[in-house]
C-alpha positions as CSV (number, residue, x, y, z in Angstrom):
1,X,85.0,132.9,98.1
2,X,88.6,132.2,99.5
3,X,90.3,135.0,100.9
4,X,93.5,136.5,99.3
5,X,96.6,135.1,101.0
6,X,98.3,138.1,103.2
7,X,102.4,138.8,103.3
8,X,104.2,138.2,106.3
9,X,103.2,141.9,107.5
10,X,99.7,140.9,107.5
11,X,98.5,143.1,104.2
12,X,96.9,141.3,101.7
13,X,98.9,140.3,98.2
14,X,98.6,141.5,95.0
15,X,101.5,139.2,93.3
16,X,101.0,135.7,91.8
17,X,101.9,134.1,94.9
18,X,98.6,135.1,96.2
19,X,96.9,134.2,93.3
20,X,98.5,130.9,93.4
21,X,97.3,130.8,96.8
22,X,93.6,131.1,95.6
23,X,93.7,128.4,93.0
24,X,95.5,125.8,95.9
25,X,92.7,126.4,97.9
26,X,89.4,126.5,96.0
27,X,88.1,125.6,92.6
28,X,88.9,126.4,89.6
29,X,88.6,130.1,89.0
30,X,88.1,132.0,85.5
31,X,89.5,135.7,84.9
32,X,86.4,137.2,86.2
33,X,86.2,135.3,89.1
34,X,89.7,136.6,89.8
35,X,89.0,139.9,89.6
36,X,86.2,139.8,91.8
37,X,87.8,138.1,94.8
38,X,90.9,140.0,94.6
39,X,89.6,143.2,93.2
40,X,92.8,143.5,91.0
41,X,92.5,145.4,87.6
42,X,91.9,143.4,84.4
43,X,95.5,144.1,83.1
44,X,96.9,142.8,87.2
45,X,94.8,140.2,86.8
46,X,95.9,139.0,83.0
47,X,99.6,139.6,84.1
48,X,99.8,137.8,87.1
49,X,97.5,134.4,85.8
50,X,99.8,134.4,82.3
51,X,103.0,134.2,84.9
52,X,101.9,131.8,86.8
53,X,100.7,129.4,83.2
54,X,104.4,130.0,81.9
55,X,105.5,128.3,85.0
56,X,103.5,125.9,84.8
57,X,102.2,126.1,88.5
58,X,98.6,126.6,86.9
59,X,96.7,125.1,83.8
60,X,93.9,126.6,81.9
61,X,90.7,124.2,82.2
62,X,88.8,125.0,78.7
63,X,84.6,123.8,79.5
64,X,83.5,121.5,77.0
65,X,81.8,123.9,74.3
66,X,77.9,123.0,74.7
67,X,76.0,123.5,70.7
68,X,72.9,125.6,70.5
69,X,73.9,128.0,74.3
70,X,75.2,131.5,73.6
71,X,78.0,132.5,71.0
72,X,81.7,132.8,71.0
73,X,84.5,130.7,72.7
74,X,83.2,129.9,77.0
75,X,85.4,131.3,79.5
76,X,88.1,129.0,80.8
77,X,89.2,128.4,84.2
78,X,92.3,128.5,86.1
79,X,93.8,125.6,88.4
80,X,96.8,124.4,90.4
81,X,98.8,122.3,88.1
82,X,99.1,119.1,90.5
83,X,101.1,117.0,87.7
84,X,103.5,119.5,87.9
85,X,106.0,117.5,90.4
86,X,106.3,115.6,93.0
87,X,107.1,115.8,96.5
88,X,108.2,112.7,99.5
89,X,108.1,112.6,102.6
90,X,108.5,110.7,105.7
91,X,107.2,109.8,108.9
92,X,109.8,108.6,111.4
93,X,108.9,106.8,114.5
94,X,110.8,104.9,117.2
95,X,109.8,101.2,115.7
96,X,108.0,101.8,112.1
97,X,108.2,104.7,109.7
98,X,105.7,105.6,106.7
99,X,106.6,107.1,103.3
100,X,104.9,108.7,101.1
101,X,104.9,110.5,97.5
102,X,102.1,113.1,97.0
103,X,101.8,115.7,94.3
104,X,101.9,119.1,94.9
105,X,98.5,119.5,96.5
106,X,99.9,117.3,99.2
107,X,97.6,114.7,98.2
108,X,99.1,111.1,98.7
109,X,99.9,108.7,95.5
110,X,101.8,106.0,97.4
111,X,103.0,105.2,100.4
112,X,104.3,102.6,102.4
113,X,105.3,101.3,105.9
114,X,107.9,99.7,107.6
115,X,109.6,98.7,110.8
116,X,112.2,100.3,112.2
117,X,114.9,101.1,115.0
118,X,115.3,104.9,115.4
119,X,117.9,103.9,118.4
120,X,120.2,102.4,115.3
121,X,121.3,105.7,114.3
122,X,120.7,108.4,110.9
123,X,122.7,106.2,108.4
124,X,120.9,103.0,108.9
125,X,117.1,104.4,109.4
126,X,117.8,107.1,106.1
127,X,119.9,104.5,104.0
128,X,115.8,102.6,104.7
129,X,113.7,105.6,104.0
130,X,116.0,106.7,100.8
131,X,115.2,102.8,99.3
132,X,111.8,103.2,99.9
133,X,111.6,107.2,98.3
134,X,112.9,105.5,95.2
135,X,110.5,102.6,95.4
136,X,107.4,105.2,95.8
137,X,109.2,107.6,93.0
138,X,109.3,104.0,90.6
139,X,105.7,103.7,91.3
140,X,104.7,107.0,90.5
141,X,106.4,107.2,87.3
142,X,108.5,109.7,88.8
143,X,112.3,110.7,89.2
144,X,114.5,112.5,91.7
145,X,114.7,115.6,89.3
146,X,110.8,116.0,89.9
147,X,110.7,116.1,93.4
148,X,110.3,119.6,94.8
149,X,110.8,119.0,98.4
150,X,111.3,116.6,101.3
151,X,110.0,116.7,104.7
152,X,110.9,114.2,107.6
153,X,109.6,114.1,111.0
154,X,110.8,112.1,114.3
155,X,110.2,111.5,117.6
156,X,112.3,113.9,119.1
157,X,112.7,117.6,119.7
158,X,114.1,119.8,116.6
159,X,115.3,123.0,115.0
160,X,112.9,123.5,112.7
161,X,114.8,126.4,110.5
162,X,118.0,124.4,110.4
163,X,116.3,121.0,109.8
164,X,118.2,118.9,112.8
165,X,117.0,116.6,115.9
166,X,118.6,118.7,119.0
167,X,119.6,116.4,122.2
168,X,117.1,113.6,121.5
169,X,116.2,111.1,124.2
170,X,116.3,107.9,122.2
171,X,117.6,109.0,119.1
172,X,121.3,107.6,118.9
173,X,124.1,109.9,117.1
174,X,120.9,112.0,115.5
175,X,122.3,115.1,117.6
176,X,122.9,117.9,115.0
177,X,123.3,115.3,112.2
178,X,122.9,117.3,108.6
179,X,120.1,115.9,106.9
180,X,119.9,118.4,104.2
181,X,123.4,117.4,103.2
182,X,122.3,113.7,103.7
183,X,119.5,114.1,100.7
184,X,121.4,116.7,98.7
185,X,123.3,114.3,96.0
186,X,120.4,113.0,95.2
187,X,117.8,115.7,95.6
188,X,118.3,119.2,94.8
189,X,115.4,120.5,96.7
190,X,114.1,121.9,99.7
191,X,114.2,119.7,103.1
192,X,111.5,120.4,106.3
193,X,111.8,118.5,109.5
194,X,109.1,118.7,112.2
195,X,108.2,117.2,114.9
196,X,106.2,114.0,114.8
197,X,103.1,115.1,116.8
198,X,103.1,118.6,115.6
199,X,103.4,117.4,111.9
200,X,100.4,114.5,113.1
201,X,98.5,118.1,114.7
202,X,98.7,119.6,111.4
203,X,97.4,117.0,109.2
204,X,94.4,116.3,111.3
205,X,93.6,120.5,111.7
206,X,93.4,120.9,108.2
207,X,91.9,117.6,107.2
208,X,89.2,117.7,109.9
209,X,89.3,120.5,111.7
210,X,89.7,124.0,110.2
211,X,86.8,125.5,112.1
212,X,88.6,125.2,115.7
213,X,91.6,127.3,115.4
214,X,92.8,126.0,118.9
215,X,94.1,122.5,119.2
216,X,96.2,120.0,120.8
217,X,97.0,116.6,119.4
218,X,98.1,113.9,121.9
219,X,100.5,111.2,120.3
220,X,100.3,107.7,122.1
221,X,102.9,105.1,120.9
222,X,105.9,104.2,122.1
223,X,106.7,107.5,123.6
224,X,104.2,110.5,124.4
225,X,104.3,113.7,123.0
226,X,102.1,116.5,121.8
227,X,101.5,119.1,119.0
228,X,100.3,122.5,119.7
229,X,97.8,124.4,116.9
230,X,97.1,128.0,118.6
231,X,95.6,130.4,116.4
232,X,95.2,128.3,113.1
233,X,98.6,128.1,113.2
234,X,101.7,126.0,114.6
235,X,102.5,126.4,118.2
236,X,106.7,125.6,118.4
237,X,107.9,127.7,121.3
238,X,110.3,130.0,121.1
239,X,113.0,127.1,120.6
240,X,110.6,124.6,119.3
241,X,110.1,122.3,122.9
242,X,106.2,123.5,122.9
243,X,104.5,119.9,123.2
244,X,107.1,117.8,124.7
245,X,104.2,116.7,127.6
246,X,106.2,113.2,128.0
247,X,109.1,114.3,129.8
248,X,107.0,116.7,131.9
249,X,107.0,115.2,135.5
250,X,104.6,113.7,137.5
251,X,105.0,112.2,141.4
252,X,102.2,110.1,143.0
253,X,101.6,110.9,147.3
254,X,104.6,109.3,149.0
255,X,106.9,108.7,146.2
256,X,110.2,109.4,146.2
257,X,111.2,110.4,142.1
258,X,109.4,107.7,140.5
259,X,110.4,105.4,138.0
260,X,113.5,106.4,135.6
261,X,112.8,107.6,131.9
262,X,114.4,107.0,128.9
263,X,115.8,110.9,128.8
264,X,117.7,110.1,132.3
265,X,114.8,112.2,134.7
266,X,112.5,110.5,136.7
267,X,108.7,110.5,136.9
268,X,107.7,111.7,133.2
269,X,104.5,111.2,132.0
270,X,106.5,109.3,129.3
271,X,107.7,106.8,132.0
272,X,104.1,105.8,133.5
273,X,101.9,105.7,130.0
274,X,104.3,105.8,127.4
275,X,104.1,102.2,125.8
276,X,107.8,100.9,126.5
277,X,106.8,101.7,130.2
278,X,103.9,99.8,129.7
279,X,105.3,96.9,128.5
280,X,107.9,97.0,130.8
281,X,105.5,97.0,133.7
282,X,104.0,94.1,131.7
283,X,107.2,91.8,131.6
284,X,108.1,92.5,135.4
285,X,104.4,90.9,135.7
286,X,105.5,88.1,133.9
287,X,103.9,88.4,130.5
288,X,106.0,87.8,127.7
289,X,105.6,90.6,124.8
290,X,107.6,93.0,123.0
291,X,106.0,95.2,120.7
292,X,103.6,98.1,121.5
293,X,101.3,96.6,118.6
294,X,101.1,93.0,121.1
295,X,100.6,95.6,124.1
296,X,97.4,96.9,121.8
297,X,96.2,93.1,121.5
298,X,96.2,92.4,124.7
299,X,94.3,95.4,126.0
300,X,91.5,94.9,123.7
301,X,91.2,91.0,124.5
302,X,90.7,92.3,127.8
303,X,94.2,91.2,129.6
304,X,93.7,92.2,133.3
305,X,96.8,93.8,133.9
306,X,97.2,95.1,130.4
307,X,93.8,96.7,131.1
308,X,94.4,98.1,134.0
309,X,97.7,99.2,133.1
310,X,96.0,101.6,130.3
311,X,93.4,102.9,132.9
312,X,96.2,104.2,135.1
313,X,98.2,105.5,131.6
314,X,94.9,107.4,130.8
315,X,94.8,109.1,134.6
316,X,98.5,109.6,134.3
317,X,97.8,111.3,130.9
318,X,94.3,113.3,131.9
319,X,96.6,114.8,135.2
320,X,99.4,116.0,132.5
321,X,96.8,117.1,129.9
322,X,94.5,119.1,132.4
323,X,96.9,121.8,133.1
324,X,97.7,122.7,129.7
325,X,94.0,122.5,128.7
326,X,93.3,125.0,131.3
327,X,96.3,127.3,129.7
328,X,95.8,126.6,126.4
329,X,92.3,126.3,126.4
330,X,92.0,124.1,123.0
331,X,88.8,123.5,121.5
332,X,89.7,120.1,120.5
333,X,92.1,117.5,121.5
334,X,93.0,114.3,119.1
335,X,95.0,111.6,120.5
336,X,96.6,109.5,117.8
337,X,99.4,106.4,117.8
338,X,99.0,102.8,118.6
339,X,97.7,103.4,121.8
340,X,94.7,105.3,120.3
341,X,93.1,102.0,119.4
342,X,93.1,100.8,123.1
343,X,90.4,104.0,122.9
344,X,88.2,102.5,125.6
345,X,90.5,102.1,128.7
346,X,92.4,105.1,127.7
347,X,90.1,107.6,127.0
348,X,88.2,106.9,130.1
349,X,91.2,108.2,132.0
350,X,91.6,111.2,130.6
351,X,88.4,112.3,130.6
352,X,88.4,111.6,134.0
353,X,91.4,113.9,135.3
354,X,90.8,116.5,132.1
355,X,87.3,117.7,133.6
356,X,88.0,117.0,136.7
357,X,90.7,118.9,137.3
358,X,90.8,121.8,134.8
359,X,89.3,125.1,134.6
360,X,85.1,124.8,134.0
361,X,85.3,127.5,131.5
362,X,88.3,125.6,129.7
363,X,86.6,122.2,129.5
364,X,83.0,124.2,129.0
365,X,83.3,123.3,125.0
366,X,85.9,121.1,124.5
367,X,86.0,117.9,122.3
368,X,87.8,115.1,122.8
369,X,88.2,112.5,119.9
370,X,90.4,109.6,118.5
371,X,92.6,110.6,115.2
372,X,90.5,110.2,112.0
373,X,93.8,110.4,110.0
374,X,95.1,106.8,112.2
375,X,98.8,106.1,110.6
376,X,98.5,108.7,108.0
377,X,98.2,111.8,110.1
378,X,101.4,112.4,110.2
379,X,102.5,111.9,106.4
380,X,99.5,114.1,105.8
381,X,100.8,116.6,108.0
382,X,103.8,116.7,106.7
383,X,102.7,116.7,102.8
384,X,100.6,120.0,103.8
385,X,103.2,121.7,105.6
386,X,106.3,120.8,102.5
387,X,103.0,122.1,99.5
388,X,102.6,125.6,102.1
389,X,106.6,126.4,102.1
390,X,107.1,125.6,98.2
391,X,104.1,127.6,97.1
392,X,104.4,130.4,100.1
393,X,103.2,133.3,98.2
394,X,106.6,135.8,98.9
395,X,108.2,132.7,97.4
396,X,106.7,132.3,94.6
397,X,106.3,136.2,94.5
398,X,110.1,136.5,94.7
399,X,111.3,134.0,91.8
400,X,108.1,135.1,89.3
401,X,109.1,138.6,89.5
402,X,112.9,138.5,89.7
């Protein structure tokens, strides 16, 4: 059976919060099977599942009656009420962004995708993500009123409690910029941002990889960044920079700095096997392309100097990685993005520098693998983390009991 969700101090709960936390995570549940898992008295039991119905944040599944096997009306069984709302959510990149909506199991109805400029500012990327939150709302049969939260992530460093990008590299006048107020006239209703690899981490953990409580997800498209899962749970630092493994600095024998990033320092990972560096090593060779999607192509039709372009990356990337696999000591490390898909040249290179240069105990069990999420990972991630903060149990324990 799922375990009983536990309050912040670590003590089990007894209030419908944690009830509600049961139903989210397993099947349907009658009375009995309550009381047995929780080991709450009939009457706690009654009280706390009758609360949660009036909501509506759970609905009672009656069995279909079967003639002719015992007497008297079957048991019926309790489950999260998934049609009770909606939420949206976005995944923000440097050149394409993904919406979704999902219900409130963080499952996803709709989404869609399209290209963007990140560089162009807040108003013009969120005046594009608010068209296409109505489009997904239209197709869901949904309106604004039903939406119970929003969560947004980018590709740059930010405050998670007060929902704003702080000091971003690329990201143009996104500094402090109030997105909560941005959303509010339209949606009165809670607003996440994240990260984009730690919301990409998160998706694939719990989609694929619940059992290895340590992990580290490696994001590969236009820039490079990194999400930390320590402990089944998210890694953010103590200002949220944990996983920012682009701008971390690497110098080759001999070289003086090495070639300038996009943040202003020189020598970051980022600037070596990020994919604008890429394709800027590309055009100074005289190949004409634009787009980290054409880079892709031309790595996997075998391009010389694409190819060995993404061997070097991988090395580049394997160096950065091995030091924080021999402090972190993940069990498993996904590397998602566009790059991903150039798997073969890539991957060789980090395998290479990972087990070559960290600890033998560190590497002794760890798995490497592409993201099985691909472009969804992160709208996943996100959906998961938005359903965890509306139905977090002293939450729900806090406006049921009021």
């Amino acid at each position: 059976m799922t375990a009983l969700a536990v309050t912040a101090g670590g003590r089990p709960g007894t209030g419908p919060g944690a009830l509600l936390a049961l139903f989210r995570a397993g099947p349907p549940l009658t009375r009995a099977e309550v009381m047995t898992v929780t080991g709450l008295s009939r009457s706690t039991v009654n009280q706390r599942i009758d609360l949660l119905v009036q909501s509506g944040m759970i609905v009672d599944r009656q069995p279909d009656v079967v003639l002719g096997r015992g007497r008297g009306r079957p048991a019926g069984s309790f489950t999260l009420n998934t049609d009770r709302g909606v939420l949206l959510v976005c995944d923000i990149g440097a050149t394409a962004m993904r919406a979704a909506v999902c219900d409130v199991s963080g499952e996803i109805l709709h989404d869609r995708s399209v290209a963007t400029d990140v560089t162009l500012g807040p108003t013009t990327v969120l005046v594009s993500t608010d068209g296409l939150f109505t489009e997904l709302l239209a197709l869901a049969g949904r309106s604004p009123d039903e939406v119970l939260g929003i969560a947004l992530s980018v590709p740059g460093p930010v405050d998670h409690e007060q929902a704003t990008v702080v000091s971003p590299p690329i990201m143009t006048g996104w500094d402090r910029f109030d997105l909560r107020g941005w959303f509010e006239p339209t949606y009165s209703c809670p607003l996440l941002l994240e990260k984009d690899a730690t919301a990409m981490a998160w998706g694939e953990y719990r989609s694929h990889y619940p059992d290895s409580d340590t992990m580290l997800m490696l994001k590969l498209g236009t820039g490079v960044g990194a999400g930390i899962i320590a402990g089944g749970r998210i890694h953010r630092g103590a200002d949220g920079a944990a996983g920012d493994i682009g701008h971390t600095q690497t110098f080759e024998a001999g070289e003086d700095g090495g070639p300038v990033c996009r943040c202003g320092n020189t020598g970051c990972v980022e600037a070596r096997a990020g994919g604008w560096a890429m394709i800027r090593d590309l055009v100074a060779q005289g190949r004409e392309i634009s787009s980290v999607d054409e880079l892709v192509d031309r790595i996997r039709t075998a391009d010389p100097v694409a190819v060995a372009l993404a061997r070097t990356a991988g090395r580049v990337l394997g160096v950065a990685l091995a030091e924080t696999v021999s402090i972190l000591n993940p069990r498993v490390i996904v590397v998602g993005g566009q790059l991903a898909e150039a798997e073969e040249q890539i991957f060789a290179g980090l395998r290479e520098m990972i087990y070559s240069r960290s600890l033998p105990l560190a590497t002794r069990r760890l798995e490497l693998h592409r993201s099985r999420l691909d472009e969804r990972a992160g709208s996943v991630g996100l959906a998961l983390l938005l359903a965890d903060h509306i139905f977090d149990p002293e939450r729900i324990d806090a406006a049921l009991l009021a």
